[in-house]
N, C-alpha and C positions, 0 to 999 in steps of 0.2 A: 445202430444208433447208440447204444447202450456202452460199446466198445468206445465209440467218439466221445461222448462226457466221459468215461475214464482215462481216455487218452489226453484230453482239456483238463481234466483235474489233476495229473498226475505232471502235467507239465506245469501249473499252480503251484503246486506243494515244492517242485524244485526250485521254480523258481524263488519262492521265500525261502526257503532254506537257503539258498545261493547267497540271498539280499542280507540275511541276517547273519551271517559265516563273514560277507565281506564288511558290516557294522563290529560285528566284535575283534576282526582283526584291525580294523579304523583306529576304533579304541584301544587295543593292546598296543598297536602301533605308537599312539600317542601319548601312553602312558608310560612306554620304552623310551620314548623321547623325551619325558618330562625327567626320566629315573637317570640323570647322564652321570657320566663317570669323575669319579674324585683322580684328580692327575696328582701328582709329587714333581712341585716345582724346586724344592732343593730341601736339601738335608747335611748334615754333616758326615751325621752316620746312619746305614739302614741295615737293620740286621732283625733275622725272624728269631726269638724267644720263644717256642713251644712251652714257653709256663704262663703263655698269655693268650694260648691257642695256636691251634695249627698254622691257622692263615693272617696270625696277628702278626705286622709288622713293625719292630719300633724303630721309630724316627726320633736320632740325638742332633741339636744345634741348628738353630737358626732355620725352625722349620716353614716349609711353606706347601702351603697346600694349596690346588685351585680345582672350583666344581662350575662350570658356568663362567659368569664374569665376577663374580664370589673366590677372594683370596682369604686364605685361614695361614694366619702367623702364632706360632708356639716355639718353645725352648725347647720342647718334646712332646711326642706324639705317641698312641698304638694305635695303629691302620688298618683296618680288613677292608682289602679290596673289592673281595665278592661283597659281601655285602655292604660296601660303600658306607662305611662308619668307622668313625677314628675319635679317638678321646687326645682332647689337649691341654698341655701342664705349661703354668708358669708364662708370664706378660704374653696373652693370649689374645689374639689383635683380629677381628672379621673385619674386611674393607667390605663391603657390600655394592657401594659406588661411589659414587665423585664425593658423596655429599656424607652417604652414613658409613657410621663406624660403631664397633662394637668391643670392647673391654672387659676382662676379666682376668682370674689367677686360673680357672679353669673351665673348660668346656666338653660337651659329650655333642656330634652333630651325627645326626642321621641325614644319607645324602641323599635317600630315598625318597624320604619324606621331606625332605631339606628346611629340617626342624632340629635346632639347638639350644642345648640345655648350658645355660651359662652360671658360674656360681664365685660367689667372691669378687669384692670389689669392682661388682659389674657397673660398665659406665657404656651409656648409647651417647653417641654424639651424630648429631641431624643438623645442618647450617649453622644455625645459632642456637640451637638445644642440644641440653642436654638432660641425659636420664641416668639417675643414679640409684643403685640399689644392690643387694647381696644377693639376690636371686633373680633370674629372669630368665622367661623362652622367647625361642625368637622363632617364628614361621615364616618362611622365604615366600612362600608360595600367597602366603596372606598378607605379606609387609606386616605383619603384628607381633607387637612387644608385648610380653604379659609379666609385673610381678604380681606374686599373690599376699604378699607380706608387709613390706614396707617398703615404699619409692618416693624419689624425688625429680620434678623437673624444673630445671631452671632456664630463662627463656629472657635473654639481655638482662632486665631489672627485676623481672618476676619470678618468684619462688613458690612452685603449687608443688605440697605433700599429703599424699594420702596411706591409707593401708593397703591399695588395692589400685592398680592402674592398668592401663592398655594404652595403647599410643602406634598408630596407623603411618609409618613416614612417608609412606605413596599422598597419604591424602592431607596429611600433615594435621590429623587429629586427635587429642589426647581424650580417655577418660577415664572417673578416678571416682572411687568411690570408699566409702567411712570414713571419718573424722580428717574430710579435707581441708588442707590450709592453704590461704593463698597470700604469699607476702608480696604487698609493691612499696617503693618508695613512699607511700601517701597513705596507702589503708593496708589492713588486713582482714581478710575473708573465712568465716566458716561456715562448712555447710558438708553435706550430706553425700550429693552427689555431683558431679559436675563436670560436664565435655567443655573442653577447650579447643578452640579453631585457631590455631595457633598463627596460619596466615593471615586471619583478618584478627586477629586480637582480639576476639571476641569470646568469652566464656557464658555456661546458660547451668544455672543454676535447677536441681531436680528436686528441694527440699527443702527443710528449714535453714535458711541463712541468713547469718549476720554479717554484716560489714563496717570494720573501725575506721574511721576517719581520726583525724587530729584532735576536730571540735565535733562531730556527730555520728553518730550511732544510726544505720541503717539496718530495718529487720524484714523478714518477709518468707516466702516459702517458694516462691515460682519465680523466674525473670532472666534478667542477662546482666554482663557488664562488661563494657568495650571498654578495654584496657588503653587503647590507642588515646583515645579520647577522656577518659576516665568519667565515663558516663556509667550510673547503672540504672535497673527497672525491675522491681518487686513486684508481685503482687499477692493475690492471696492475703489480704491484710496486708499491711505494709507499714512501717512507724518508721520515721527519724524524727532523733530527739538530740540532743544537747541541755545544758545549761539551764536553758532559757525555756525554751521549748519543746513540745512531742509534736509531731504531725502524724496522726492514725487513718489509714484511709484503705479499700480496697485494692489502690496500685497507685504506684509511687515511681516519681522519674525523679533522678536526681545528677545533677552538672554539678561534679567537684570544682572543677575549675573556675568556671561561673557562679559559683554555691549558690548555685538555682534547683527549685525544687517544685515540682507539679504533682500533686495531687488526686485522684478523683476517684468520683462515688464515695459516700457515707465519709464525710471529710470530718475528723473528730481533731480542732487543738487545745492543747492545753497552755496558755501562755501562764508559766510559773511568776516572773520577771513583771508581769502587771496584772498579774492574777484576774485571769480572764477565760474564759471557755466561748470557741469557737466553732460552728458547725457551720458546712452545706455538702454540696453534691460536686465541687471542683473549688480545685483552690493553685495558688500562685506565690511561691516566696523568694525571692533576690535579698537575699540575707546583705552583702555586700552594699548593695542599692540603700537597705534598709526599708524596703517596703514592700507589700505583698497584700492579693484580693483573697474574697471568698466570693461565690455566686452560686445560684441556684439554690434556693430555700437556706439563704444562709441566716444562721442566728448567733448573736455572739451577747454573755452575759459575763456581767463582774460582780467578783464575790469579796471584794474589796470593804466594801461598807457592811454594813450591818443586816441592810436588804439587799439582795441579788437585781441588781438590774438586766433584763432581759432585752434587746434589741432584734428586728429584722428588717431584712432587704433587700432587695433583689442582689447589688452588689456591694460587699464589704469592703472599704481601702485601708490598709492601715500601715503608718511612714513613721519609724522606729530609729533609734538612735545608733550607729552602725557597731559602736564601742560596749554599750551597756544593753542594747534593746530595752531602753524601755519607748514608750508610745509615745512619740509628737505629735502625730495628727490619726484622728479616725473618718473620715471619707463614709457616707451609708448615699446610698442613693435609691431610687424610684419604691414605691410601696413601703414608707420607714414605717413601721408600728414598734413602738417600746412600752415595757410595762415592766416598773416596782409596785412595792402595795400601798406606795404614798402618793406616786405620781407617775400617769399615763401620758402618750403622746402620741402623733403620728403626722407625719407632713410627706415630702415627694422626694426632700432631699435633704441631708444632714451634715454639718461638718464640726466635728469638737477638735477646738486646740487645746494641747494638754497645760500648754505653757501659759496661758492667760486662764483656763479652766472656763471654756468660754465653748456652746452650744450655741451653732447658728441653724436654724430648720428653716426651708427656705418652701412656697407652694403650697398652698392648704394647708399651712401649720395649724397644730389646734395642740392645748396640753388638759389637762383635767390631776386636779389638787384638791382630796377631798371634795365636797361639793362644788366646787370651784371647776368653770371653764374659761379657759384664755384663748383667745384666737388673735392674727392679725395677718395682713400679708407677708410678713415677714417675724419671727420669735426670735431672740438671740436670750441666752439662758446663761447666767453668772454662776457656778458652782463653788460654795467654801465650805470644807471640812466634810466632804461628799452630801454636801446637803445645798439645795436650791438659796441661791444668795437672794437672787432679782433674778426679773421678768422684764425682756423689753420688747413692747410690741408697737410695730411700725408698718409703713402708716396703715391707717383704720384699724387702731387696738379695738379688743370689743372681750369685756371681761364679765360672762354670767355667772352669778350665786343660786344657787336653788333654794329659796325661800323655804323656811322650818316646815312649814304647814302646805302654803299654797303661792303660786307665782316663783318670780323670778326678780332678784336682784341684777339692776344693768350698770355696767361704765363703757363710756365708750370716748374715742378722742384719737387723733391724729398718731399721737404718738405717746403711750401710756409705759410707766417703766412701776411693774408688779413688785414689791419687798415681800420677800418669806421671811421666816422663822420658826425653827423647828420644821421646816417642809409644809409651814401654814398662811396664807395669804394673811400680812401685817397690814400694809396700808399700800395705795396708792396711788402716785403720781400722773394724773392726766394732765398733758397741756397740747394745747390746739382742739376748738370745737369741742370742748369739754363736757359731754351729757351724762347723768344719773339721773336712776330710777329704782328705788328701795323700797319695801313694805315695811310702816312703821307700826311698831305693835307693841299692846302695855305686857308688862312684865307676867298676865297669865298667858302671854300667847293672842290673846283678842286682836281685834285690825282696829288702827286708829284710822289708817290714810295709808295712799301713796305718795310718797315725795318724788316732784318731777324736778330737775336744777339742770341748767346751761350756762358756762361762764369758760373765759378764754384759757383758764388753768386752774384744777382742782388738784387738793391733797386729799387723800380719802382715808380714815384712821379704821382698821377694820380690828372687830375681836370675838374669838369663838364665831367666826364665820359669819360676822352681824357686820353691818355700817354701823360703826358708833358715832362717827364725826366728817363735817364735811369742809373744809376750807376753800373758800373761794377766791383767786385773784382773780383784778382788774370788775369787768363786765360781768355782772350776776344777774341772773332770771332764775327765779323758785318758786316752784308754787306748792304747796299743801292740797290735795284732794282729799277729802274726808271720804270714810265707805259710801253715804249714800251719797254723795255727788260725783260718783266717779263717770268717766266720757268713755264709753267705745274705744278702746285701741292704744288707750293714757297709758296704760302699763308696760307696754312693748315700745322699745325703739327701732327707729329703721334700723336695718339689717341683723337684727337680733336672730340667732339660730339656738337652738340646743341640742344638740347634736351627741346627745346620751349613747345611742346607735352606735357610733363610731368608735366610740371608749373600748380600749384593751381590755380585757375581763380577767387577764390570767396570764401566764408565760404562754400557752401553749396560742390563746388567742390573736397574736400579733401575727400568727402564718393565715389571718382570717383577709381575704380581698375586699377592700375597700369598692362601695358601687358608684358611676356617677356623682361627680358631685353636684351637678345641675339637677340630678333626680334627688337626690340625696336631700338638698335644699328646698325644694318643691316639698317634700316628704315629712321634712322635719317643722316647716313653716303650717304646712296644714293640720300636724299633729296638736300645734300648740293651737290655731283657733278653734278646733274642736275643744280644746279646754275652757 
């Protein structure tokens, strides 16, 4: 028994020896095949030089050499055919195939390794590339170009130079790295590192890059740029800027063509041109169009005047002048909340024209001026010398004062149009259904009465935040209630709210959501009869 496992073992061990003798003869075989021989397809002259070796043969005139489908043209050559390497002088020509070609003053090719050392006015030519440089290897076996120094490739309009390239012509892709430059007719490019896909035109950026345009400046650290189309995409941060403006954002798409540009995440502008600062989380700009949004927690503030006006909402519009940019129209819609430190606001939707300096809020408008609230269905806002000119509120104006002490100052009327000064409620103009309600009181502050008055058009003279005067056309009703005979309810008019709640508090408090307005009103109506 003992004999039969060594006779089963013994025929094991042969046979892997067998399996592995006929693997590494597979391999040598293969490798004999890959090692093929350098032939001499013509020469002038051939003669062996023993002062260049035994087995050096040199080849004068019009030389040619072929290994494979690989032809080598030189002026002159030295040959060792054992070992399949020959050095070549003077317009030194590799066909490779249909397509590549290879140039220099001289070369050294191992046919072994089927790896050529090229030096001097080396030039790769690929379909419509070309690669230029004083130093390059070339490896057959890997289709790969390597200089380590300095190269160039130029590719119909485009000019990419780096210190350092490689370039793959089976796959048709270039990469290149330190102080790479990319020239096109329209921009230039620098950056760091960067493959080129030369068949789809598309490059992909590994590092800090910039890119010049005409009018703008693109920056960023990560992305691509499809040359075909002259599109690119940053990110990592990402800024274009011009003139006018920066747009700062986590990633950044941009259409030359189109001089269209997208935006998103942490979207930071700076518009210099109307001196404005703009933020949200996506944004949108058609430079060409002249107009471009912002959305998602956008807020946009001007440092123009004296106080910083802050604005938000849901979506930004803003429709520029295509010549100058500067601003014809600003567009705010759904959740508007604004706040300076003179005057608060917030409605559903917003549109200013720069050209009339005219503010329309349209939807639960309400504004707050100093003690002062305006509401109406509809506000439209007159601006001169960045300060509140008029107030027009239509229909159902309803304009509350917060009395010094106690109560509430009312106007209310169809159609009431507010005068500032200095950003201070002046006087005024109610007509249609024209109601007031004022606390009147001696000069220590004491109460004399409340004045109630109805008349088809009032003027109302206001100062230091007081009714001083009241002008009535046409039909008047007024009455004087003195403290002790005051009625139940005399002080408040229908639909009076105070709606303090709602008031911006800050720059930061316009990102604060507005609740119901049906609770909202319920809320604010029961606050005041508890008073």
């Amino acid at each position: 028994m003992a004999r039969l496992y060594d006779c089963i073992f013994m025929r094991r061990i042969r046979f892997l020896i067998l399996t592995l003798f006929v693997c590494i003869c597979c391999v040598l075989n293969a490798q004999q095949k890959n090692k093929t021989f350098i032939h001499i397809v013509h020469a002038d002259y051939q003669v062996y030089d023993e002062a260049f070796g035994r087995d050096v043969e040199r080849l004068i005139g019009d030389v040619v050499l072929r290994q494979d489908s690989a032809y080598f043209y030189s002026d002159s050559a030295h040959f060792n055919e054992k070992t399949r390497y020959f050095d070549g002088y003077s317009r030194v020509h590799i066909k490779l195939n249909d397509t590549t070609e290879i140039f220099s003053d001289k070369c050294k090719y191992s046919g072994d390794k089927k790896f050529a050392e090229l030096f001097d006015h080396v030039v790769l030519k690929d379909d419509s590339t070309v690669l230029k440089t004083n130093y390059m290897t070339y490896d057959r076996n890997e289709h790969l170009a390597t200089y380590p120094r300095h190269g160039t490739i130029i590719r119909n309009n485009k000019k990419l130079v780096s210190k350092k390239g490689y370039f793959r012509d089976d796959i048709q892709v270039a990469y290149f790295r330190k102080d790479v430059v990319v020239t096109t007719p329209k921009s230039r490019m620098l950056t760091d590192t960067l493959v080129y896909k030369i068949q789809e035109e598309r490059m992909y950026f590994y590092g800090p890059t910039t890119i010049y345009y005409e009018d703008n400046v693109l920056v960023g650290n990560y992305g691509w740029y499809d040359a075909k189309n002259d599109i690119a995409y940053l990110d990592k941060r990402a800024t274009l800027s011009n003139k006018g403006y920066s747009i700062t954002s986590d990633s950044m798409y941009y259409d030359r063509k189109k001089d269209f540009a997208k935006a998103m995440s942490n979207v930071f502008i700076h518009d210099t041109v109307n001196k404005g600062i703009i933020e949200g989380n996506y944004a949108e700009m058609w430079k060409k169009l002249g107009k471009s949004f912002v959305t998602d927690s956008a807020r946009t503030c001007y440092y123009a005047d004296k106080d910083t006006l802050f604005l938000h909402s849901d979506s930004l519009f803003f429709f520029m002048d295509t010549v100058t940019q500067r601003a014809e129209r600003v567009l705010a819609y759904y959740n508007v909340r604004f706040y300076r430190r003179d005057i608060q606001g917030k409605c559903d939707s917003l549109n200013y024209c720069v050209a009339d300096s005219t503010a329309k809020m349209r939807k639960n408008p309400m504004i707050w001026a100093e003690n002062s609230q305006l509401r109406g269905d509809s506000i439209n806002i007159v601006i001169a010398n960045s300060a509140i000119d008029s107030v027009l509120l239509y229909p159902n104006g309803f304009i509350v004062q917060k009395d010094t002490i106690e109560g509430y100052n009312q106007i209310k009327g169809k159609v009431m149009t507010a005068y500032f000064k200095k950003n201070q409620l002046d006087h005024v103009y109610d007509d249609g259904n024209a109601e007031t309600v004022y606390w009147l009181r001696e000069e220590d502050g004491s109460m004399i009465g409340i004045n109630v008055s109805q008349s088809v058009a009032m003027d109302i003279k206001i100062r230091e935040n007081k009714i001083v005067r009241i002008k009535y056309f046409k039909k008047t009703n007024e009455t004087l209630y003195p403290k002790e005979k005051l009625k139940p309810g005399i002080e408040i008019l229908k639909g009076f709210e105070w709606r303090e709640d709602l008031r911006p508090v800050d720059k930061n408090d316009i990102f604060r959501k507005e609740k119901k307005e049906t609770e909202g009103t319920d809320k604010g109506r029961r606050r005041h009869r508890k008073k």
